[in-house]
C-alpha positions as CSV (number, residue, x, y, z in Angstrom):
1,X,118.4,106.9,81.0
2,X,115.8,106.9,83.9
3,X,116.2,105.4,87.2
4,X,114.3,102.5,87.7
5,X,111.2,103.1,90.3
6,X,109.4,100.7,92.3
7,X,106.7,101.0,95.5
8,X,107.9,99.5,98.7
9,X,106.0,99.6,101.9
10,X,108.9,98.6,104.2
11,X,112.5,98.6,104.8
12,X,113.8,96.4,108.0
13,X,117.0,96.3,108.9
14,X,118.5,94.1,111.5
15,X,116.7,91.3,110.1
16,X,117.8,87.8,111.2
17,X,115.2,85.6,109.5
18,X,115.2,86.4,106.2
19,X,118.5,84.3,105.1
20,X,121.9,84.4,106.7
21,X,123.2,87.0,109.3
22,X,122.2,90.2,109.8
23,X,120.2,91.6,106.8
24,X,118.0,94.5,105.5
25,X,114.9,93.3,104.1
26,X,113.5,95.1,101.5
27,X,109.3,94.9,101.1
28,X,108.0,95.5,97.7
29,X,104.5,96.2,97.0
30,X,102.0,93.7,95.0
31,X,101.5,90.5,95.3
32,X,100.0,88.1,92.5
33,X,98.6,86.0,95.0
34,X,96.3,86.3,97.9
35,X,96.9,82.9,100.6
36,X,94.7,83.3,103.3
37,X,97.1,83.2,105.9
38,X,99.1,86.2,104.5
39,X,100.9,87.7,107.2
40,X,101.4,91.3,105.2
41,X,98.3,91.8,103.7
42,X,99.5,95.4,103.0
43,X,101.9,93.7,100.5
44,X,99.0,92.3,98.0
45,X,97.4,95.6,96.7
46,X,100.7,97.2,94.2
47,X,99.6,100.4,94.5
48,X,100.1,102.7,97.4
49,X,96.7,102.5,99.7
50,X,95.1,104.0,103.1
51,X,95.5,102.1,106.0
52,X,94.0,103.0,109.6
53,X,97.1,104.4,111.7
54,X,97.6,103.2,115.4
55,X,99.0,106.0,116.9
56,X,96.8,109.2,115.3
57,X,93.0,110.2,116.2
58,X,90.8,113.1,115.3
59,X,88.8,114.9,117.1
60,X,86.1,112.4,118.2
61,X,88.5,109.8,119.0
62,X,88.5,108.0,116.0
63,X,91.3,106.5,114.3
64,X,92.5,109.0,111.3
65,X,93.9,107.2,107.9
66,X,97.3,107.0,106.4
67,X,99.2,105.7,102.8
68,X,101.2,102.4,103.2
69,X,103.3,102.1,100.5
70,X,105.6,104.9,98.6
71,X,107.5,105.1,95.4
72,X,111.0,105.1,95.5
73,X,114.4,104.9,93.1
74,X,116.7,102.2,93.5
75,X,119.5,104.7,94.8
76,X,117.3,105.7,97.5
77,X,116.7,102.0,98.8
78,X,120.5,101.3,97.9
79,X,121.3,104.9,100.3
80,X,119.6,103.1,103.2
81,X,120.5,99.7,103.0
82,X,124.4,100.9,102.5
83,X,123.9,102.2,105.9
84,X,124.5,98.7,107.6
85,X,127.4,97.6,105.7
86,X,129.7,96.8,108.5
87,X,126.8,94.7,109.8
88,X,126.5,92.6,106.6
89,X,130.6,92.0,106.3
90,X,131.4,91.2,109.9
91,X,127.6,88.4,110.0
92,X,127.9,87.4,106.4
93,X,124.5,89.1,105.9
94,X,123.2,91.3,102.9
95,X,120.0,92.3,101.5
96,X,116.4,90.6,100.9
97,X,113.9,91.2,98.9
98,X,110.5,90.6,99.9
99,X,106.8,91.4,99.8
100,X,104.2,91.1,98.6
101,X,106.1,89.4,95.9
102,X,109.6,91.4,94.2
103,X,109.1,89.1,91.3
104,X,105.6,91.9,90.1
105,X,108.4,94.5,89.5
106,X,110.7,93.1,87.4
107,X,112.5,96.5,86.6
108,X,113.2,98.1,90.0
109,X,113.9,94.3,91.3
110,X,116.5,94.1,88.3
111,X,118.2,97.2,89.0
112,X,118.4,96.8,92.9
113,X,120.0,93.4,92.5
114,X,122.7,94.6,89.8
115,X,123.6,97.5,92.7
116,X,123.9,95.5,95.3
117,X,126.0,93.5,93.4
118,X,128.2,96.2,92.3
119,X,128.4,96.8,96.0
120,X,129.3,93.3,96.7
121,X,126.2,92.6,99.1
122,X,124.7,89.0,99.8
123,X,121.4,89.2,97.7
124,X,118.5,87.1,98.6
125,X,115.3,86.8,97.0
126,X,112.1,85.5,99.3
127,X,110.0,84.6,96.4
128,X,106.4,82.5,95.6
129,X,108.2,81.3,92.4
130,X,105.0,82.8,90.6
131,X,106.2,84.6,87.5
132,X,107.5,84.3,84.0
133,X,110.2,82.3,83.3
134,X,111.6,85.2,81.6
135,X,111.9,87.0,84.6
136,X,113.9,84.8,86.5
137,X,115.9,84.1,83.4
138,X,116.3,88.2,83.7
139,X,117.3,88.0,87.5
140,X,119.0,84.9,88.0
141,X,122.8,85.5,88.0
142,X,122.7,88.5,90.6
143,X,120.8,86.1,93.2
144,X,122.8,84.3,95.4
145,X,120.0,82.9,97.5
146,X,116.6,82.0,96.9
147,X,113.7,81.9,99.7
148,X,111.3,80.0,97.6
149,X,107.5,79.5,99.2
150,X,105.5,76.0,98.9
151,X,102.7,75.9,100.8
152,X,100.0,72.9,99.0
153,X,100.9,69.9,96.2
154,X,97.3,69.7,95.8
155,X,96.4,72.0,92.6
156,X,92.9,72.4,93.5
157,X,93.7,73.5,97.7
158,X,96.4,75.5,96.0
159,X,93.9,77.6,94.1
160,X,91.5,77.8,96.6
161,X,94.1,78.7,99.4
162,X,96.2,81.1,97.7
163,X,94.2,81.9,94.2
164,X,96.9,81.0,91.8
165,X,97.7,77.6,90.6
166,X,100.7,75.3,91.4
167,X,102.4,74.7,88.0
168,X,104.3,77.7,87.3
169,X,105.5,77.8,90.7
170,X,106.9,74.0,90.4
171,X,108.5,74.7,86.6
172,X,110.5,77.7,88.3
173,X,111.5,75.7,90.8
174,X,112.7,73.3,88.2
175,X,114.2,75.8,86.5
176,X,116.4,77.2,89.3
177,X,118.1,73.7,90.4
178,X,118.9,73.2,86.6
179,X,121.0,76.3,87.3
180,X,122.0,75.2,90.3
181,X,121.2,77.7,92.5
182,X,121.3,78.1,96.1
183,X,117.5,77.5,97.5
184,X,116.0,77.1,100.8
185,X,112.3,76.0,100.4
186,X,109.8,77.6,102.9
187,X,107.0,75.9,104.3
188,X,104.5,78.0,105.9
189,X,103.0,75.3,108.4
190,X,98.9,76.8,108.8
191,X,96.9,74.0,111.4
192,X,94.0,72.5,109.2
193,X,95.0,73.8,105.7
194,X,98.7,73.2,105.3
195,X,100.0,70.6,108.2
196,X,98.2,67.2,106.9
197,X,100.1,64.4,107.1
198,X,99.3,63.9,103.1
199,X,100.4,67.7,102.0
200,X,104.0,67.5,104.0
201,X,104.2,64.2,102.5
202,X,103.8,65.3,99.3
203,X,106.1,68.3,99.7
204,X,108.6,66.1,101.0
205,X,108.7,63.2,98.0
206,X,108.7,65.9,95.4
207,X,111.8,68.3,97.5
208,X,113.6,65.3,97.8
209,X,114.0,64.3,94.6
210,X,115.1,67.8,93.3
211,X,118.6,66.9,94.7
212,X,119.3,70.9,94.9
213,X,117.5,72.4,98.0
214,X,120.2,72.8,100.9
215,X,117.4,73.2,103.5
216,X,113.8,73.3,104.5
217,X,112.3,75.6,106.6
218,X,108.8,75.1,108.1
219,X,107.1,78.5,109.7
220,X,104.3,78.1,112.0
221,X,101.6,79.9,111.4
222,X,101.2,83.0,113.9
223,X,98.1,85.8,114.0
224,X,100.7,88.8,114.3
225,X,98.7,89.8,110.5
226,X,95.4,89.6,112.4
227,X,95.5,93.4,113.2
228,X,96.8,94.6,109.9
229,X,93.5,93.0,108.2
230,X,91.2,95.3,110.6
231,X,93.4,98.2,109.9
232,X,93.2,97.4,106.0
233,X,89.5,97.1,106.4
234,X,89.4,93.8,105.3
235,X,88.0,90.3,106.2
236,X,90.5,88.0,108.3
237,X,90.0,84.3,107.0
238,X,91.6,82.2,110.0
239,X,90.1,83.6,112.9
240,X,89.3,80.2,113.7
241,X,92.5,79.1,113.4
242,X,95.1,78.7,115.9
243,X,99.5,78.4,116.0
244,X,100.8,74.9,115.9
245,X,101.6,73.1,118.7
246,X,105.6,73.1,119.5
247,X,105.4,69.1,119.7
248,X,103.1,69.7,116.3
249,X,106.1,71.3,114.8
250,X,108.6,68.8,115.8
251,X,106.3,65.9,114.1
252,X,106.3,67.6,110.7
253,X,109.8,68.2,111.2
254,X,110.7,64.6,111.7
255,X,108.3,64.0,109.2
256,X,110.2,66.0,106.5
257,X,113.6,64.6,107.9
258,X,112.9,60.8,106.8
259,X,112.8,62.2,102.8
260,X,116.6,62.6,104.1
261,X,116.0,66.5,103.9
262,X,118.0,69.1,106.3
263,X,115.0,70.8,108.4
264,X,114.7,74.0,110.3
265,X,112.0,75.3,112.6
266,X,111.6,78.4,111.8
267,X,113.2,81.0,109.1
């Protein structure tokens, strides 16, 4: 029997905001959606592509190009995430999955989850909730945490903003408080798309009355993607577009906490 493969274009470890303790997050490759304020934008394409490097010039001073993005087996991700065990035990940590979104390889995904629970590690999945139900059905049991994205209640900004619609995202969400899983929703919090007063309204009547999400996080938008678009060679959308405000971030906090919901700043 063959070993699962997938293409990742990262492996962090020490991570500390991508679910409880200390973690090694896992970036898969592909991404089914494209929101303009996408942070790694080297995530979206699924195949391996050129990027320009930062360190490495030729000859006339010109910045040469390299391949983000590499196809591995799951025993080679499960070799290098092994290597922090001690740090997962003694912090209650584990491993995340993330992207682009894990959910586009279903396979490798699979397999990596089932190791790491054969290894007894913390699994978390950060997730934009848009895929089959089938495949969550598939993945479900060796999750012990989801990171699950909503960004617009609005159908039609939801499209525009990110290119996908809303409903799939919402019956997956459904789905996994049926099951009663554990599920932190994540907010990202983008000045003049995703920060009305009516959108966090809207996210915070409809969270509320799921009666299954143990927290909220809201992440305020930041430009650290900015340079990866020029690397990519591709148009940044939000150039215009500034961080939120600390007092900003406090409001929508508040804001989210009178739907009696437990709020974090931050991942």
């Amino acid at each position: 029997m063959k070993e699962a493969k997938g293409i990742i274009f990262d492996i962090k470890r020490f991570a500390v905001h991508d679910g409880p303790g200390i973690r090694t997050t896992v970036f898969f490759k592909g991404c089914p959606l494209k929101c303009w304020w996408c942070a790694n934008p080297e995530g979206q394409n699924p195949d391996p592509e050129e990027i320009l490097s930062l360190f490495n010039q030729d000859s006339e001073g010109n910045c040469t190009k390299e391949i983000i993005g590499r196809e591995v087996v799951a025993k080679e991700v499960m070799n290098e995430v092994s290597k922090d065990r001690v740090f997962y035990e003694e912090s209650e940590g584990g491993i995340t999955f993330s992207g682009g979104e894990p959910l586009l390889q279903p396979v490798f995904l699979s397999s990596l989850l089932s190791l790491c629970k054969e290894e007894g590690f913390h699994t978390a999945l950060d997730t934009s909730g848009y895929a089959p139900k089938d495949i969550f059905e598939e993945i479900i049991d060796n999750v012990d945490l989801f990171l699950y994205d909503l960004k617009l209640l609005n159908e039609e900004e939801h499209i525009k903003y990110t290119g996908v619609s809303l409903d799939l995202i919402l019956a997956n969400l459904r789905y996994l408080c049926k099951k009663k899983k554990e599920i932190i929703i994540r907010i990202p919090i983008v000045p003049s798309i995703t920060d009305s007063s009516e959108n966090i309204n809207q996210i915070g009547s409809f969270v509320s009355k799921l009666n299954c999400i143990s927290r909220v996080d809201i992440l305020p938008f930041n430009k650290m993607g900015e340079a990866k678009y020029r690397r990519l060679e591709k148009p940044y959308m939000l150039n215009n577009i500034t961080p939120p405000s600390e007092g900003r971030m406090n409001e929508i906090k508040k804001q989210l906490e009178a739907f009696d919901l437990n709020v974090k700043i931050g991942g």
